[in-house]
C-alpha positions in Angstrom: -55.4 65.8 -35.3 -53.3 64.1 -38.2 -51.1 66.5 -40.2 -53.4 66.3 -43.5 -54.6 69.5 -43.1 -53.4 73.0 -41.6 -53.1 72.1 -37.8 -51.7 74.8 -35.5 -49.0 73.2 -33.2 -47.4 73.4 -30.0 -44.7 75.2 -28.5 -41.6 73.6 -26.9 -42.8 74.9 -23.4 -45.7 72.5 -23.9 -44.0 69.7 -23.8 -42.2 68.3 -20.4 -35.5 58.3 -51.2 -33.1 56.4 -52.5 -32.3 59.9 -50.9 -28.2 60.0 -50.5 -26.5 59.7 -47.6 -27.7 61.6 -44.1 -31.1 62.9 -45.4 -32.7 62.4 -42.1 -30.6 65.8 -40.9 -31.0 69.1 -39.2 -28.9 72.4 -39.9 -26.1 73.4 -37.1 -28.1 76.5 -36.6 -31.8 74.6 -35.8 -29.8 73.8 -32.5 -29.8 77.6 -31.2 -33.6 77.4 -30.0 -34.6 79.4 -27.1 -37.3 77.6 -24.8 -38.5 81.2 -23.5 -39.4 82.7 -26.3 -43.6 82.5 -26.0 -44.6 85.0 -28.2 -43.4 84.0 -31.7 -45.9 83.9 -34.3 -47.9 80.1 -34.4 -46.5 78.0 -37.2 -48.8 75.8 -39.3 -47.9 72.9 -41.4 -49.6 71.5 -44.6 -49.0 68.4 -47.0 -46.5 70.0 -49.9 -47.9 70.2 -53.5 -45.8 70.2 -56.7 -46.7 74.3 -56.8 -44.0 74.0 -53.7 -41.1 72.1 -56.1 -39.6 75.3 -56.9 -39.0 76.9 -53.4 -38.2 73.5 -52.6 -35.6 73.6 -55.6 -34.4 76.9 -54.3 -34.1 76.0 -50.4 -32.1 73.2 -51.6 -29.4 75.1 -53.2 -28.8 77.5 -50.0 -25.3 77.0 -48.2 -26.9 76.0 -44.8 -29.5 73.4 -46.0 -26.5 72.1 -48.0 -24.3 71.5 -44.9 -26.9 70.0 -43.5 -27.0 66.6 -45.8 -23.4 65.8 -47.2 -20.0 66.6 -46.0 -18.9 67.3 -49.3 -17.5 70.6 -49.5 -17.9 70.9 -52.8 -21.5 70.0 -53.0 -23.9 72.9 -54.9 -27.0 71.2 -53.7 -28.7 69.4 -51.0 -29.8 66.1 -51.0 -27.6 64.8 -53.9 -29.4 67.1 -56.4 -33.0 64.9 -55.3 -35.8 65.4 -58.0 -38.5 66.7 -55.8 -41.0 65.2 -58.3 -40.0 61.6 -57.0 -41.1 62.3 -53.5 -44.4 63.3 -54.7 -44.9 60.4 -57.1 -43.4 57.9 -54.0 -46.8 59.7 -51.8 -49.1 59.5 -54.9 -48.3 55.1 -55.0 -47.9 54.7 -51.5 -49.9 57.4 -49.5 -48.7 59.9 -47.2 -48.4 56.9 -44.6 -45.5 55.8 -45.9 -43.7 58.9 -47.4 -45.2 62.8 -46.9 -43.4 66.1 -47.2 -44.9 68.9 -45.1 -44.6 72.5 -45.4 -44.1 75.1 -42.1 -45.7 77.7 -42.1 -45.8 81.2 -40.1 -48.8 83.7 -41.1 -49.1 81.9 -44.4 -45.4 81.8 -45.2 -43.0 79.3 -46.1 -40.4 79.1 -43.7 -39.3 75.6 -43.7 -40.2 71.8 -44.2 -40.4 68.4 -42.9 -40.2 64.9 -44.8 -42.0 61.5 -42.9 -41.7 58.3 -44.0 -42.3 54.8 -43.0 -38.8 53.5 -43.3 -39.8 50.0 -43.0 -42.4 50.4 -45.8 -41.4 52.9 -47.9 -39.7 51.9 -51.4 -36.4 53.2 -51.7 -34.5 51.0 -49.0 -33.0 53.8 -47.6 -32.5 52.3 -44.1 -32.2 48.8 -45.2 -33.4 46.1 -42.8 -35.1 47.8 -39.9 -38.3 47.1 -38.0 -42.2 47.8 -38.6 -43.5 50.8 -36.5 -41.1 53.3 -36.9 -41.1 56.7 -39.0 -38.0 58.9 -39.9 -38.0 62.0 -40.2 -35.6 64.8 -41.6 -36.6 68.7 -41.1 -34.7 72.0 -42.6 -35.6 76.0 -42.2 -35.4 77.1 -45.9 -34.0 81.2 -45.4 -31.5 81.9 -43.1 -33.1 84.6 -41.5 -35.7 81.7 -40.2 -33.1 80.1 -38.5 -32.3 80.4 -34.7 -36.2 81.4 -33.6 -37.1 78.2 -32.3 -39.7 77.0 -35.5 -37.3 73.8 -35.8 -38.6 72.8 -31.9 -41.7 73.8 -32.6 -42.0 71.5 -36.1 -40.3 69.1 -34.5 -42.6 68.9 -31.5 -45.5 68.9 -33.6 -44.2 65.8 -35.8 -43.4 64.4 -33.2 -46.7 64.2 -31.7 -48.6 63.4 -34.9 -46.4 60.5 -35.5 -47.4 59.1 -32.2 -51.3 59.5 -32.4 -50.7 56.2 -34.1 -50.9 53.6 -31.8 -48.8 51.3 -34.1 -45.8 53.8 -34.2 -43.3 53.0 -31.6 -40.3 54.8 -32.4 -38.9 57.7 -34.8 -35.8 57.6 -36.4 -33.2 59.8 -37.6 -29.9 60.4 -38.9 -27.7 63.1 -38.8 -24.3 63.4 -40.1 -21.7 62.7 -37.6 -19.7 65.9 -38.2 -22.7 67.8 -37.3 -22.4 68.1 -33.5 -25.2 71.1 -32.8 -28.1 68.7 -34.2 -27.1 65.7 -32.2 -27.5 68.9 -29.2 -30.2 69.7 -30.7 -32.1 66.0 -30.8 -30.9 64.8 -27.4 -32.7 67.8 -25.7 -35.9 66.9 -27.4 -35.6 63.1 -25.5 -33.6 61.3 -28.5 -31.1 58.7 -27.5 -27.9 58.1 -29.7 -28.2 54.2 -31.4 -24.7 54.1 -32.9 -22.5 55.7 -36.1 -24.0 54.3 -39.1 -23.0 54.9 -42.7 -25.4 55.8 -45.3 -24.0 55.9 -49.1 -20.6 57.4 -48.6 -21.8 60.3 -45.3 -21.1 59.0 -41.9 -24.0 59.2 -39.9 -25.1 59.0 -36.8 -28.3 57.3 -35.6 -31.1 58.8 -33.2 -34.1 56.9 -31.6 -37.1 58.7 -29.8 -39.6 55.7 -28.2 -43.5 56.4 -28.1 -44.2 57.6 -24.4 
């Protein structure tokens, strides 16, 4: 079932812009899941709105999402200050296909997002010459207290398959900063292999590859 609509997802224990710099990221703490846990509430996820600009406004100003996307230490917000009203024009010309924020849910509350694109399609050139097929995704947990329960495993796994229903997507790319050694934990025990270092505006990157089964 595509992600255009509320879709319940799985857990990992069913599974065997011009944005700046290392967008494609995951917070240090995202990497502290815990395969047993079973009974955590089921997150949902559902296409953003602009009614979701100003808790997107606000996760991007929090130390942790901040960490996450530039290695400038003095940095005040994520994303090098992104207007959140771009992405949603970028989806309004060229459909959620090519560039889609989503919105994670538990028991109807935001806890977190999830940005997919088509890098070869989509308009800002973030990732320069690459091939057709892939998407790219990048995924933060807005509050801290979110962190560390294993909803980044369980968004991710749920992207993840989503992206593959289509049978012309072969691959999904991402790129997390180099200094950020817990994500790159994080992606290789969801199947990711490591491409190569990579920079990205002035943010030293490294780059992640997951092939369709």
């Amino acid at each position: 079932m595509p992600l255009d609509q509320k879709t319940p997802i799985r857990t990992a224990l069913d599974h065997p812009h011009a944005c700046h710099g290392c967008v494609f990221d995951l917070t240090e703490a995202l990497a502290d899941y815990d395969l047993g846990v079973t009974d955590r509430p089921r997150i949902t996820l559902r296409p953003a709105t602009r009614d979701d600009i100003p808790l997107l406004d606000h996760w991007s100003t929090l130390p942790h999402v901040i960490s996450a996307t530039t290695d400038d230490p003095d940095a005040e917000t994520a994303f090098d200050g992104l207007e959140w009203e771009e992405d949603f024009a970028i989806t309004e010309e060229h459909g959620p296909g090519v560039w889609q924020i989503l919105i994670a849910e538990v028991d109807g509350r935001p806890i977190g997002a999830v940005q997919v694109i088509d890098p070869h399609l989509e308009p800002t050139n973030y990732w320069g010459d690459i091939e057709p097929g892939l998407r790219a995704l990048d995924i933060w947990i807005g509050e801290p207290d979110d962190l560390g329960r294993g909803h980044g495993t369980e968004m991710m796994n749920a992207v993840i398959d989503d992206c593959f229903l289509n049978p012309d997507v072969h691959g999904i790319v991402i790129d997390p900063l180099a200094s950020n050694t817990r994500a790159h934990t994080f992606y290789e025990r969801l199947g990711f292999q490591l491409v190569g270092p990579r920079t990205f505006g002035e943010d030293d990157c490294l780059v992640y590859r997951l092939n369709s089964p």
